[in-house]
N, C-alpha and C positions, 0 to 999 in steps of 0.2 A: 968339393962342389964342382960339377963340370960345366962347361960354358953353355950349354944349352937348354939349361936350369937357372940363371940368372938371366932375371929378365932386361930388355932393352930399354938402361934408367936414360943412357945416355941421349936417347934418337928424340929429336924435337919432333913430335907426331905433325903440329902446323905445317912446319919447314916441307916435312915431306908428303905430307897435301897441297900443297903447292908445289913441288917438285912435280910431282905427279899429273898438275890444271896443264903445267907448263910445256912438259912430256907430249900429253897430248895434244897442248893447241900446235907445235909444234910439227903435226902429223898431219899429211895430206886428208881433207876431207875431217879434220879433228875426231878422227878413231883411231885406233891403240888395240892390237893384241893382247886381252887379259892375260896370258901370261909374262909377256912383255911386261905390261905394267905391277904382276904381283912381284914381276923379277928385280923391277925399278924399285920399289916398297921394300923388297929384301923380308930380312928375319924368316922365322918360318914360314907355312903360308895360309897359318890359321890367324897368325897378328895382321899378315897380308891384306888377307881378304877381310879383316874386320874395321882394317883403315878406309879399305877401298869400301865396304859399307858404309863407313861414316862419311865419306863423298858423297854417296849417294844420296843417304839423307839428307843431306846438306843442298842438292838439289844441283850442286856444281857439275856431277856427271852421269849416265847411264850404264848398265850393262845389259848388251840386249847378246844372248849367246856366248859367245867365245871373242866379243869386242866389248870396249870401253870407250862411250861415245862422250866427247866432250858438249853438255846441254849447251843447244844454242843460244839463248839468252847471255850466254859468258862471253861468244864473238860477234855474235850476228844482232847487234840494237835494232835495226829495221829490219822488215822483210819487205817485199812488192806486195801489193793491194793484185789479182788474179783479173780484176775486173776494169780498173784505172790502170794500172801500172805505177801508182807515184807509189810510193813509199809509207810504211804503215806504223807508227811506233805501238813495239810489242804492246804497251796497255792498252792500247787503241785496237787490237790485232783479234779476229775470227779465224782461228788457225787453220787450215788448208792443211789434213794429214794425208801424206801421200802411203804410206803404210801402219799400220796397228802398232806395230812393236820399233819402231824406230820413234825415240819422242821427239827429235828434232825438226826443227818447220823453217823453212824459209821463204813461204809461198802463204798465202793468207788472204782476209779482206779485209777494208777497211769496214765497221760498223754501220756505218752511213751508206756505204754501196749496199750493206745486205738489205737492207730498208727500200720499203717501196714495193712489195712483191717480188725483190730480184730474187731471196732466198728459197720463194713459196716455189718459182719459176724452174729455179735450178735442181730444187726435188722433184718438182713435176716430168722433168725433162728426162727423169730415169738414168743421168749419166753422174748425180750425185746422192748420195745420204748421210745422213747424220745418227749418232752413236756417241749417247753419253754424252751431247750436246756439243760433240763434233764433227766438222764437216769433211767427210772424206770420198773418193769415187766409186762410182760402183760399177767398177770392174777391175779385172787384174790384169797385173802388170803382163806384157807379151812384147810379142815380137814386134816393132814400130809403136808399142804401145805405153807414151810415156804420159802418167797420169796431170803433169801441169800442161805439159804441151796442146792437148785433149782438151782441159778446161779451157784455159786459152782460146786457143779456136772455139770453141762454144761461145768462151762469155763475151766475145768479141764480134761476136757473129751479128750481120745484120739483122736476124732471125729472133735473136736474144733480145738485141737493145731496140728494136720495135715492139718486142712484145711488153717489155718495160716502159715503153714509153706510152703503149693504149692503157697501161693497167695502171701509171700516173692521170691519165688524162680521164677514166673512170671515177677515180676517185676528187 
């Protein structure tokens, strides 16, 4: 029998799903080269990638291309509210996606801000839309063009919070 026919009794799958959470939180910006990380997994790279699937499912991490994104929910408990600035706890959280294929979010609003016509406002305004019942900008990324920065100055704008404030006082 040669060693690459006997399967891996001894490797504690757990152990090295959490090798693996640790790996990457460990990593600037909590992303990881997929190879990197099938290399940390070890064995071939068909047991590799079926651990690193069962992370996935598990909800603890993504792969969006040739990285392995550690989900934020694992480091980031709050994000900022786009419109307040205080602090948003994720159950409480309208996620603010600044890309399609990146599932991490650090930027959001709270519930309560989106109430009131702020949400009807800020589609009308043609600088955001929703998809799949979330909220992302509608435009792309460019040159001085950073999608929270944009909102920000929007939602911040005297422009914005008067027109929230006739369309409270309407009602």
């Amino acid at each position: 029998m040669t060693d690459d026919v006997v399967p891996d009794v001894d490797v504690d799958v757990e152990a090295l799903k959490q090798q693996v959470v640790e790996f990457i939180s460990g990593k600037k910006g909590h992303i990881a080269d997929l190879d990197e990380v099938l290399a940390l997994i070890g064995g071939d790279r068909d047991r590799a990638r079926s651990i690193l699937d069962e992370l996935t499912e598990d909800g603890q991490v993504s792969v969006v291309m040739d990285s392995v994104i550690l989900n934020s929910d694992r480091y980031l408990p709050k994000v900022r509210c786009l419109i307040c600035d205080r602090s948003v706890k994720r159950d409480d959280l309208v996620p603010f996606y600044r890309e399609k294929h990146f599932p991490f979010v650090n930027w959001g609003f709270h519930k309560d801000c989106l109430e009131g016509g702020a949400l009807d406002e800020m589609l009308s305004s043609g600088m955001f839309r929703t998809e799949d019942g979330k909220i992302y900008p509608n435009y792309e990324y460019g040159e001085g063009k950073n999608p929270v920065t944009i909102a920000i100055k929007y939602l911040r704008s005297e422009d914005f919070l008067y027109s929230l404030e006739l369309k409270s006082s309407e009602e």
